[in-house]
MDAnalysis code that builds the backbone (N, CA, C; Angstrom):
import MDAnalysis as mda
import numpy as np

u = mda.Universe.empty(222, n_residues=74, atom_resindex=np.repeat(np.arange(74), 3), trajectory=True)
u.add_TopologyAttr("name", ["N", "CA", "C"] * 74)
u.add_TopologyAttr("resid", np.arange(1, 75))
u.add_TopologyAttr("resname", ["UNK", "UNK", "UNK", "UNK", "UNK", "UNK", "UNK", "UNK", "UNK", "UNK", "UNK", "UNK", "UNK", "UNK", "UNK", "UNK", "UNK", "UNK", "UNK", "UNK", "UNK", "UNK", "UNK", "UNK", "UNK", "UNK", "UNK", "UNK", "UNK", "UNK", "UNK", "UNK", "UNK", "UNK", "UNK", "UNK", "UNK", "UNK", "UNK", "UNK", "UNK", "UNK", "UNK", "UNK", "UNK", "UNK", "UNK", "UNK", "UNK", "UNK", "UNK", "UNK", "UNK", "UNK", "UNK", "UNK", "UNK", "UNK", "UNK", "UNK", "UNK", "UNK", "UNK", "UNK", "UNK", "UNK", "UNK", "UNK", "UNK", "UNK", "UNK", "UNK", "UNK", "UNK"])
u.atoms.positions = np.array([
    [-139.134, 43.371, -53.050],
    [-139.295, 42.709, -54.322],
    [-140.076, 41.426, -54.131],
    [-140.777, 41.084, -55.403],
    [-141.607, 40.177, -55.054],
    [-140.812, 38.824, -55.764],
    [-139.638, 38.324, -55.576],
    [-138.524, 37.023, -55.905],
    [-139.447, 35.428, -55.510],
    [-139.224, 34.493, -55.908],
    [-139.931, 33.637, -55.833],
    [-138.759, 32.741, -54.428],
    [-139.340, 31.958, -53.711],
    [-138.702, 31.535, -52.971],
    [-138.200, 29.603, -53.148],
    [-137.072, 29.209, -52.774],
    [-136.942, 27.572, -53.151],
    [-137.637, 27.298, -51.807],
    [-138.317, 26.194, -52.237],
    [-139.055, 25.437, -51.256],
    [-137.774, 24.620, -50.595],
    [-138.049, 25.051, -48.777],
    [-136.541, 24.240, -47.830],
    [-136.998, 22.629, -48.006],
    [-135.787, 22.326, -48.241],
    [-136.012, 20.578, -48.346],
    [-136.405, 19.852, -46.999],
    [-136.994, 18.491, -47.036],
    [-137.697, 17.686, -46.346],
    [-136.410, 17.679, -45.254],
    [-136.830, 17.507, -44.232],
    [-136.022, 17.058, -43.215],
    [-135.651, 15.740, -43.204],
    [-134.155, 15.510, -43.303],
    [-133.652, 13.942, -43.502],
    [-133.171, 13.850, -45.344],
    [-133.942, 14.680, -46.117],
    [-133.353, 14.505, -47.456],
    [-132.191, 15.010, -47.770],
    [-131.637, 14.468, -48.523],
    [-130.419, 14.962, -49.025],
    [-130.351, 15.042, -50.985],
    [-129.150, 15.718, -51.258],
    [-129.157, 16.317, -52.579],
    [-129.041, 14.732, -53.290],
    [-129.240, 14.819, -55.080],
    [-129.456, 13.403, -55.618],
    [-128.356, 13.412, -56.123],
    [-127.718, 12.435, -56.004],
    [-126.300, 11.873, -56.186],
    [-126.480, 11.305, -57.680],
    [-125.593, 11.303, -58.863],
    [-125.531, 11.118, -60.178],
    [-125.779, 9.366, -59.862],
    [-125.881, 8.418, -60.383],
    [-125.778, 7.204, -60.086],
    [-124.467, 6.362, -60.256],
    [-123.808, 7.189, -61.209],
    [-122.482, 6.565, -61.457],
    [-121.532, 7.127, -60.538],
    [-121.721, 8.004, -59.843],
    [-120.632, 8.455, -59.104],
    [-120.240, 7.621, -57.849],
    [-119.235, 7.288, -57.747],
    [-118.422, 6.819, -56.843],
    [-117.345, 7.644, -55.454],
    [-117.527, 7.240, -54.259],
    [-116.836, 8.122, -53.741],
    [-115.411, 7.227, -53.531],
    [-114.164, 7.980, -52.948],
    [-113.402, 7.497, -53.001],
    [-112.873, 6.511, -51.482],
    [-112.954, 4.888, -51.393],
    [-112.722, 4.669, -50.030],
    [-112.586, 5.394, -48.852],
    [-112.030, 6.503, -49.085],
    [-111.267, 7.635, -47.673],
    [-113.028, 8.361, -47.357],
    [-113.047, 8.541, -48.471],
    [-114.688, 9.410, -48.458],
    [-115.963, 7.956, -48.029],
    [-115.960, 7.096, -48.201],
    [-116.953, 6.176, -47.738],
    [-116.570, 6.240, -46.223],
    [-115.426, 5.565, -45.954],
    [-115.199, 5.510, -44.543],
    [-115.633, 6.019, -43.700],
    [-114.830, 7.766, -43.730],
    [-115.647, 8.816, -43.260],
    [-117.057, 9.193, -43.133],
    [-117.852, 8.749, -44.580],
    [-119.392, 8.969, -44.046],
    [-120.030, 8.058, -43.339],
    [-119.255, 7.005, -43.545],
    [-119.909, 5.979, -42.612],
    [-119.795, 6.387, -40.536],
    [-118.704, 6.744, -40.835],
    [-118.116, 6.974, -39.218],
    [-119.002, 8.186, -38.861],
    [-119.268, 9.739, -39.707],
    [-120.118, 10.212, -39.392],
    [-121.500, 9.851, -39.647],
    [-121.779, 9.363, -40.240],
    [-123.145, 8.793, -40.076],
    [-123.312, 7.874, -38.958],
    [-122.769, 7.402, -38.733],
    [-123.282, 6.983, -36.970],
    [-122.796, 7.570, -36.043],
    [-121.822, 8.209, -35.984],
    [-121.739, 8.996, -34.732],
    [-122.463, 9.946, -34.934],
    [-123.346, 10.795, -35.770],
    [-124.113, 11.507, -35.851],
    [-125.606, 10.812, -35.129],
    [-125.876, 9.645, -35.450],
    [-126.843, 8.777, -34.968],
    [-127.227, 8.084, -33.851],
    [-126.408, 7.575, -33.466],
    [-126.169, 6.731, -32.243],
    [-126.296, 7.610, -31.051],
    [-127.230, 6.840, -29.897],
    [-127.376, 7.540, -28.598],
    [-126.527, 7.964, -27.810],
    [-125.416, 6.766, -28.132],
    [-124.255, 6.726, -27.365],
    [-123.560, 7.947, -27.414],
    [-122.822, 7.722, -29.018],
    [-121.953, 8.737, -29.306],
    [-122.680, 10.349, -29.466],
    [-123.627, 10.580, -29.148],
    [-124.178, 11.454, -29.139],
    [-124.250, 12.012, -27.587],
    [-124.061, 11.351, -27.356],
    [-123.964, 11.890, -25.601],
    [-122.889, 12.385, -24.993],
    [-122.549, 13.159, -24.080],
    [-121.594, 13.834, -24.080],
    [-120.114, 13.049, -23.506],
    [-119.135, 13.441, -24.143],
    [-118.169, 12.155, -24.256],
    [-118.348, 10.955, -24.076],
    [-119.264, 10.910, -25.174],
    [-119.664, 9.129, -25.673],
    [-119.168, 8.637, -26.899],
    [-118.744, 7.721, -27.090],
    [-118.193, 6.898, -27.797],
    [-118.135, 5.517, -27.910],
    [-119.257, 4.617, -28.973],
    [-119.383, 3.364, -28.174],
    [-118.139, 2.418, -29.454],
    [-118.009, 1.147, -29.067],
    [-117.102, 0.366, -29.941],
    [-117.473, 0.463, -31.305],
    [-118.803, 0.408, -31.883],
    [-119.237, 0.551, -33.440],
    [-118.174, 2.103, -34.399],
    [-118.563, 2.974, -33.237],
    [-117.861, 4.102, -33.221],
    [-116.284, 4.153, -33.516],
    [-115.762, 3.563, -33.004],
    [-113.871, 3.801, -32.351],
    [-113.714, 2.442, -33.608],
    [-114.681, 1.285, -33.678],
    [-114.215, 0.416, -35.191],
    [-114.599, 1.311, -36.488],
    [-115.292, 2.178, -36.916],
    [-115.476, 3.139, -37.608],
    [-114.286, 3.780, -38.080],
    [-114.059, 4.584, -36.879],
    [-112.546, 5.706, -36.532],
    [-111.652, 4.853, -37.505],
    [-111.275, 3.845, -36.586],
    [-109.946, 3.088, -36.829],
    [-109.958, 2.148, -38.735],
    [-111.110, 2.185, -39.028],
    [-110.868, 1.773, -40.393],
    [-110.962, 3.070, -41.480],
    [-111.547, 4.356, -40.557],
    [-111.354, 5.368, -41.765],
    [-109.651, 5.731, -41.650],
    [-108.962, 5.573, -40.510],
    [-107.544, 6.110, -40.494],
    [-107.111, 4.973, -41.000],
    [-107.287, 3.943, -41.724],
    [-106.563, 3.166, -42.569],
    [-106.585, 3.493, -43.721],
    [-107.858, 3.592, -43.919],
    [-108.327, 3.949, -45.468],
    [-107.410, 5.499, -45.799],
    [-107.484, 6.499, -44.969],
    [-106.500, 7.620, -45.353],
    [-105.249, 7.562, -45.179],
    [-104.508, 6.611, -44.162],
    [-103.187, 6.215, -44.467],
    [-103.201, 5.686, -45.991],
    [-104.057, 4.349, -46.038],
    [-103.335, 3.992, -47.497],
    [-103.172, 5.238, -48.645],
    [-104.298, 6.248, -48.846],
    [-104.420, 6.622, -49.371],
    [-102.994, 7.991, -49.495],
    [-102.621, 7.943, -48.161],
    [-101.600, 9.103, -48.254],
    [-100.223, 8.420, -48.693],
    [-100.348, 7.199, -48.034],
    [-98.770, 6.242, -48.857],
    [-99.204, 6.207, -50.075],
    [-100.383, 6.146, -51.079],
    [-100.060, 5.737, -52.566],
    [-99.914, 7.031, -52.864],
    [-100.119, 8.402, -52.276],
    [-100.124, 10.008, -52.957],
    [-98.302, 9.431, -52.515],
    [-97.678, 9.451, -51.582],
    [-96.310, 9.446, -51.545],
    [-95.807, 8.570, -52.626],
    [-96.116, 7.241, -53.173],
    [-95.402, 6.482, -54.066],
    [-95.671, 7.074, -55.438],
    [-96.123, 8.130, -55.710],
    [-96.166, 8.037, -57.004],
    [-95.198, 9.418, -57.492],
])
């Protein structure tokens, strides 16, 4: 069949985010932590992990603790 094809997106682009949308702290955290450990030479190397990294970690497991104590208080 002769189907028309989507042109593959640019390498590095990503889909367009509404402008009002907001993610939720737990969800920032996290992209932040993967977005540099996705990036970084360090952590990209095989069991690498540099401090930017492990301060990343440790503020997204805050951000999902709080978030699992306010799902428990309510």
């Amino acid at each position: 069949m002769d189907e028309g094809r989507d042109t593959p997106a640019a390498t590095g682009s990503r889909p367009a985010i509404a402008a009002k949308v907001r993610l939720t702290p737990v969800q920032e955290a996290w992209g932040a932590y993967v977005q540099h450990t996705t990036r970084c030479p360090v952590c990209r190397s095989r069991d690498g992990q540099c401090a930017e990294s492990e301060r990343l970690h440790r503020a997204w497991r805050v951000e999902d603790a709080d978030a699992h104590r306010q799902l428990s208080d309510t």
